[in-house]
C-alpha positions in Angstrom: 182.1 -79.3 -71.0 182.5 -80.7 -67.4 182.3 -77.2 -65.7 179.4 -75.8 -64.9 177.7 -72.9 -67.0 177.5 -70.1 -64.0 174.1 -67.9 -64.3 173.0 -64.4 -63.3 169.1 -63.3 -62.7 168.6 -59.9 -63.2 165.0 -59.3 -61.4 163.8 -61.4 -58.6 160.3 -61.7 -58.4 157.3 -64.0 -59.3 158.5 -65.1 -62.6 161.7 -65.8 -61.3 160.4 -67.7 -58.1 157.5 -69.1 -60.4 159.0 -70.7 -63.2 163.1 -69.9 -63.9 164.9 -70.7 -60.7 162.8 -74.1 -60.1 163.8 -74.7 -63.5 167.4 -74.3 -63.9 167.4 -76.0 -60.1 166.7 -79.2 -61.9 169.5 -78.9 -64.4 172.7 -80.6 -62.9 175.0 -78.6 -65.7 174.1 -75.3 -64.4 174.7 -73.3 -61.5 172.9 -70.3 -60.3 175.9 -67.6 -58.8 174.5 -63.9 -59.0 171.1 -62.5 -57.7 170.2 -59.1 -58.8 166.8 -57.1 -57.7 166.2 -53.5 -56.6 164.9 -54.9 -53.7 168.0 -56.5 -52.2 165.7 -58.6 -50.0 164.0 -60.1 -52.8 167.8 -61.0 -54.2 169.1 -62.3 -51.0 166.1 -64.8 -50.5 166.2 -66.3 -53.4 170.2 -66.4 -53.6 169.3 -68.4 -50.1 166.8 -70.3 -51.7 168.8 -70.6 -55.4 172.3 -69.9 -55.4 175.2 -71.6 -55.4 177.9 -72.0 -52.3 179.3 -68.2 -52.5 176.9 -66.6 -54.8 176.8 -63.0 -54.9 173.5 -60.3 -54.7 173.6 -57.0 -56.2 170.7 -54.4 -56.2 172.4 -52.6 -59.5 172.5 -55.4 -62.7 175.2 -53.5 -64.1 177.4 -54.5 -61.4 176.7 -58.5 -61.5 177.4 -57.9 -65.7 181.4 -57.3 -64.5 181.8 -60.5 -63.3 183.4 -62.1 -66.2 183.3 -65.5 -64.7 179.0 -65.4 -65.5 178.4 -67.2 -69.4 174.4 -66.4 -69.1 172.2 -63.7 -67.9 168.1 -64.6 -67.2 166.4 -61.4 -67.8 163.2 -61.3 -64.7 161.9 -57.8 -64.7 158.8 -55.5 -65.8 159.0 -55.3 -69.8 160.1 -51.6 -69.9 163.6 -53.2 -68.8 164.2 -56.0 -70.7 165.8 -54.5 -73.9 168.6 -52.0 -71.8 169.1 -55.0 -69.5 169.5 -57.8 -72.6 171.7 -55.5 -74.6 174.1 -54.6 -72.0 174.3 -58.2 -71.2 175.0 -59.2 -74.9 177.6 -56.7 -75.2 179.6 -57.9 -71.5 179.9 -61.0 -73.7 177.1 -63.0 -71.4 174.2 -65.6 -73.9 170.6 -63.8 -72.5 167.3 -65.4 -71.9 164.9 -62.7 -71.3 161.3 -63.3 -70.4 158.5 -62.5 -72.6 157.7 -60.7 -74.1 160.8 -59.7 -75.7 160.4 -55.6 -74.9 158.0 -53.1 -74.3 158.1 -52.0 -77.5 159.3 -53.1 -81.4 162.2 -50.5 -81.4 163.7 -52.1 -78.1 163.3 -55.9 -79.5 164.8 -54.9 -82.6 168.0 -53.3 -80.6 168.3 -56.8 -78.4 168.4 -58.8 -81.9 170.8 -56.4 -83.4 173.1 -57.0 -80.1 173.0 -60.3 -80.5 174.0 -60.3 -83.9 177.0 -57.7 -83.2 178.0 -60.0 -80.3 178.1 -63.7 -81.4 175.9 -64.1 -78.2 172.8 -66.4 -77.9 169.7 -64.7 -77.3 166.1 -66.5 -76.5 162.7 -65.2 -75.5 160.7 -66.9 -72.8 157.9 -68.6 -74.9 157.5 -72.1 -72.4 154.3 -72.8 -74.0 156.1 -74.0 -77.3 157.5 -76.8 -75.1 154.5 -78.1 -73.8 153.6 -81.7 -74.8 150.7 -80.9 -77.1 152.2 -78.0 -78.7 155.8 -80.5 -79.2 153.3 -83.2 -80.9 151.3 -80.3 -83.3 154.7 -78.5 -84.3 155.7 -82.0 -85.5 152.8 -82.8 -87.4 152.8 -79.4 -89.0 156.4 -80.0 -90.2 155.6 -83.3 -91.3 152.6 -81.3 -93.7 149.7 -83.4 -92.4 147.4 -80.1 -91.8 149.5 -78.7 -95.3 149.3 -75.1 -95.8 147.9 -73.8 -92.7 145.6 -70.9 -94.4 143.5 -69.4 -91.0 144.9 -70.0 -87.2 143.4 -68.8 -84.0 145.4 -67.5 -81.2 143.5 -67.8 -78.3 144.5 -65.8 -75.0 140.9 -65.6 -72.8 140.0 -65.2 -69.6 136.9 -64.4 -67.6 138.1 -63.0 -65.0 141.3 -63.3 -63.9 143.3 -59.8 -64.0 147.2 -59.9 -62.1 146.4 -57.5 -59.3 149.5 -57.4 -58.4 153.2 -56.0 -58.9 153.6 -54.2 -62.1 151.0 -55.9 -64.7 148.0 -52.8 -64.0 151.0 -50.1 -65.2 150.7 -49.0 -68.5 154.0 -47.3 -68.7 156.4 -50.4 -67.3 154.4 -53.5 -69.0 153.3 -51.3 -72.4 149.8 -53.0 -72.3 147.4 -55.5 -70.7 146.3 -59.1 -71.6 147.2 -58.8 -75.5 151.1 -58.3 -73.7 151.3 -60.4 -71.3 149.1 -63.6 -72.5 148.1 -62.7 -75.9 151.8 -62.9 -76.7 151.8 -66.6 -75.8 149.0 -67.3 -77.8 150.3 -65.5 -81.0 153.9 -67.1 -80.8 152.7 -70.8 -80.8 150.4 -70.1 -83.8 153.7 -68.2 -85.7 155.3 -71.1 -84.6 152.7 -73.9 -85.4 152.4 -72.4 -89.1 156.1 -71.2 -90.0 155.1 -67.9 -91.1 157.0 -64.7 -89.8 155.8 -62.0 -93.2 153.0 -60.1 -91.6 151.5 -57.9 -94.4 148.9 -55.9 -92.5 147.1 -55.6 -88.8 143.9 -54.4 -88.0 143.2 -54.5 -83.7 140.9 -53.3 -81.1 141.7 -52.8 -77.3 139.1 -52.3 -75.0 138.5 -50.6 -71.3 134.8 -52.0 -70.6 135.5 -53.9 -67.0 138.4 -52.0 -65.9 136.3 -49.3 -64.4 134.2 -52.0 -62.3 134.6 -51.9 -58.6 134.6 -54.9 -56.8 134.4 -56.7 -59.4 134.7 -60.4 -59.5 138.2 -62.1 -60.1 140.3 -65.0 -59.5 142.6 -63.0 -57.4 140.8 -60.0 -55.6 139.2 -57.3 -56.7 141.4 -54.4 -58.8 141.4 -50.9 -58.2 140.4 -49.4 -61.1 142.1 -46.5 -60.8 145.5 -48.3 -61.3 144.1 -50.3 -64.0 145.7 -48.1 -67.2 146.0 -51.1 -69.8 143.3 -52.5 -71.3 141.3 -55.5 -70.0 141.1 -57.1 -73.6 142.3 -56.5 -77.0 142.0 -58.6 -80.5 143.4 -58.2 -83.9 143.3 -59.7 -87.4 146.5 -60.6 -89.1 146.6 -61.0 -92.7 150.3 -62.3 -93.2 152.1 -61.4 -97.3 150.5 -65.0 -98.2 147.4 -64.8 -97.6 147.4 -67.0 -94.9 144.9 -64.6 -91.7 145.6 -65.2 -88.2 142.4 -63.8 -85.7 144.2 -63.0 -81.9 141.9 -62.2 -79.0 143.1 -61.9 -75.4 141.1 -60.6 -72.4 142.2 -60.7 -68.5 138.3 -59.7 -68.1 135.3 -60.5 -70.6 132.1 -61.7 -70.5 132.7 -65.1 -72.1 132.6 -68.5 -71.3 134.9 -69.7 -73.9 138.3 -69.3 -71.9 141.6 -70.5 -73.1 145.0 -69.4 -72.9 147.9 -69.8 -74.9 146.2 -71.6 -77.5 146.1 -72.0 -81.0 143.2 -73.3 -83.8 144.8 -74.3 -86.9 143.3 -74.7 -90.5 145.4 -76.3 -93.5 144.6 -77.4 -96.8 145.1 -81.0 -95.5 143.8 -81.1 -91.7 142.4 -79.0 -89.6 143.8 -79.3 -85.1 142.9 -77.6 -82.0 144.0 -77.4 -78.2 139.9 -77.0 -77.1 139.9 -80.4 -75.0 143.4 -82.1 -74.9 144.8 -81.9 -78.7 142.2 -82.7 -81.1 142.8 -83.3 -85.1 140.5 -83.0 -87.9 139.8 -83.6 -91.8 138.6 -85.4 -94.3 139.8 -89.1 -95.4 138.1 -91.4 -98.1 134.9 -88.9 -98.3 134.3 -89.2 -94.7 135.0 -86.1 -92.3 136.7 -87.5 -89.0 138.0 -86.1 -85.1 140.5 -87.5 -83.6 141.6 -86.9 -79.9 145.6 -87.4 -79.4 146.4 -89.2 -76.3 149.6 -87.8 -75.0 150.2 -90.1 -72.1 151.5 -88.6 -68.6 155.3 -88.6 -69.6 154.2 -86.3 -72.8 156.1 -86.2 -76.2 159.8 -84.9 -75.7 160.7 -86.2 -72.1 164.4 -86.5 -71.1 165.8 -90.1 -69.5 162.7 -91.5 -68.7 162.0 -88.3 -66.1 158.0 -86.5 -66.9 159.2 -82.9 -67.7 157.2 -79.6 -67.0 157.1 -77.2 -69.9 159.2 -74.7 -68.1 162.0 -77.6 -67.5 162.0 -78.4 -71.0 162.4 -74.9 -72.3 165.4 -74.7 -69.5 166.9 -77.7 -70.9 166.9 -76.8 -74.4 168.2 -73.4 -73.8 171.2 -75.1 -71.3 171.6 -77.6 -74.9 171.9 -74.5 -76.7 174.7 -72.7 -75.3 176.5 -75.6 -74.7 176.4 -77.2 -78.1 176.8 -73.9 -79.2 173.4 -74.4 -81.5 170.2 -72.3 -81.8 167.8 -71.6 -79.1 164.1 -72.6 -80.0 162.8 -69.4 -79.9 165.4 -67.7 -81.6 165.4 -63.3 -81.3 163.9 -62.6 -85.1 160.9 -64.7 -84.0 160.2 -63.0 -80.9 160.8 -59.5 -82.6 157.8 -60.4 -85.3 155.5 -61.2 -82.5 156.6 -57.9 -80.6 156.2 -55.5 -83.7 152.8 -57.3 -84.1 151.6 -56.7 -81.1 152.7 -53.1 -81.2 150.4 -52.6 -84.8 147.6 -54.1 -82.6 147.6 -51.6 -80.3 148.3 -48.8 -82.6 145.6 -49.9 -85.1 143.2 -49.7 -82.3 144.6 -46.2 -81.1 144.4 -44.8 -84.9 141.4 -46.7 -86.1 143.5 -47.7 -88.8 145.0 -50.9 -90.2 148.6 -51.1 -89.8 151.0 -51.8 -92.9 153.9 -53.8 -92.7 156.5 -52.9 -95.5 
């Protein structure tokens, strides 16, 4: 395809700044020509910044979806608009990335998947950690079987104290939830991902508001006000998936624990045991002798492109550019990204109910 694939952002904002528009900067087959936020500001700088020779800025998405000229839509905003946005996209014939997670709720994920499949179009959560180097090198040695049936995986989504004090992530209503939504969902995707298992059978969670109430509390970046802080400041479930196979997810923005991590997984198979605690570590048993071994990824990590080092987020760019060019399947494909969705929903309903949550 010698012309370039023309891109729209809907939502331009820290995640946009932060990670998609540096991104899809770096790919020469792509150009950035629509720039859509509700503050038109926000749009305008980073069509400045971003955009191609003539792009446009709207402060109503629906509008920058009429342009028929624009193959993909990037999907920036709170999570309470990601599914209307997507499936309106899908159905004005444009491939979507949205970011993660893939909707506020299960219902809305489920309506962006169905859209996709109506419309032929390519649809692809924002799950960059799968494309970091460690997590590259572990998916291959999963699929390879050297850990075999992975039996019991950890998702681990911690921190101490480090709660987003700013924009939307404190508002219950737009985001649908707290760390187990916006981390925890990292954390649970790469473990899906690292085991190949998508059949939850049942959930069983807890979400907690212990910290939130604390003024002036220590964190990473300011003190919150507690009186906007309406999702929980940690959450953790148990997942037992149709096989057998039990998953344990915790995520905290705020805990008492010196054990941080994020978007990490533990992994225990029948053959080897690995684990992201220091670098990428593997484990198991060989000739009646247990052993640890550290991998050494090198600087230019596992799945870098012409010789250039690669940042997750550029990786996940490129594969996604591969994708709607060679017309194949995105990484993180929509039914993925809907299993992780409607697991994190039954966490947070389990821990509303006190129940365990069923899947059929």
């Amino acid at each position: 395809m010698s012309k370039k694939l023309r891109i729209g952002i809907v939502g331009c904002g820290g995640i946009a700044n932060g990670k998609h528009l540096p991104a899809l900067a770096k790919q020469d087959r792509v150009e950035v020509v629509a720039f859509c936020d509700i503050i038109s500001e926000r749009a305008e700088k980073a069509a400045k910044e971003y955009g191609s020779e003539g792009a446009k800025v709207y402060i109503d998405y629906t509008k920058l979806l009429e342009d028929a000229s624009i193959n993909a839509v990037h999907v920036c905003t709170p999570n309470d608009s990601h599914a209307a946005i997507s499936v309106a996209a899908l159905e004005a014939g444009k491939h979507v990335m949205s970011e993660k997670p893939m909707a506020k709720t299960a219902a809305d994920a489920r309506r962006m998947l169905e859209a996709a499949e109506r419309t032929g179009r390519k649809l692809t959560v924002g799950y960059n950690n799968r494309f970091r180097p460690d997590s590259l090198y572990l998916k291959r040695l999963c699929e390879d079987g050297e850990l075999g049936e992975i039996y019991y995986a950890r998702a681990h989504a911690i921190r101490r104290r480090a709660v987003p004090t700013w924009g939307v992530f404190l508002d219950g209503e737009k985001q649908g939830g707290g760390p187990l939504i916006d981390i925890g969902t990292h954390a649970l995707d790469l473990t899906l991902w690292m085991m190949n298992n998508y059949e939850p059978k049942v959930v069983l969670g807890t979400a907690f508001h212990k910290l939130s109430s604390k003024e002036n509390a220590a964190n990473a970046w300011g003190s919150w006000d507690p009186a906007k802080f309406t999702v929980e400041d940690s959450a953790m479930g148990m997942i037992v998936m149709k096989n057998g196979a039990t998953i344990m997810l915790e995520s905290s923005w705020a805990i008492n624990m010196l054990d941080v991590k994020e978007a990490k997984c533990t992994l225990s198979g029948t053959e080897g045991g690995a684990d992201m605690e220091d670098g990428l570590r593997l484990n198991g048993e060989k000739h009646s002798k247990l052993y640890t071994n550290k991998v050494e990824l090198g600087t230019k990590g596992v799945d870098f492109y012409d010789g250039k080092t690669e940042k997750a987020e550029d990786t996940e760019m490129r594969h996604w550019i591969d994708a709607i060019l060679n017309d194949t399947e995105p990484v993180v494909t929509p039914r993925q990204a809907l299993v992780v969705s409607e697991i994190l929903e039954a966490i947070y309903e389990s821990s509303r109910t006190g129940q365990a949550v069923y899947f059929d």
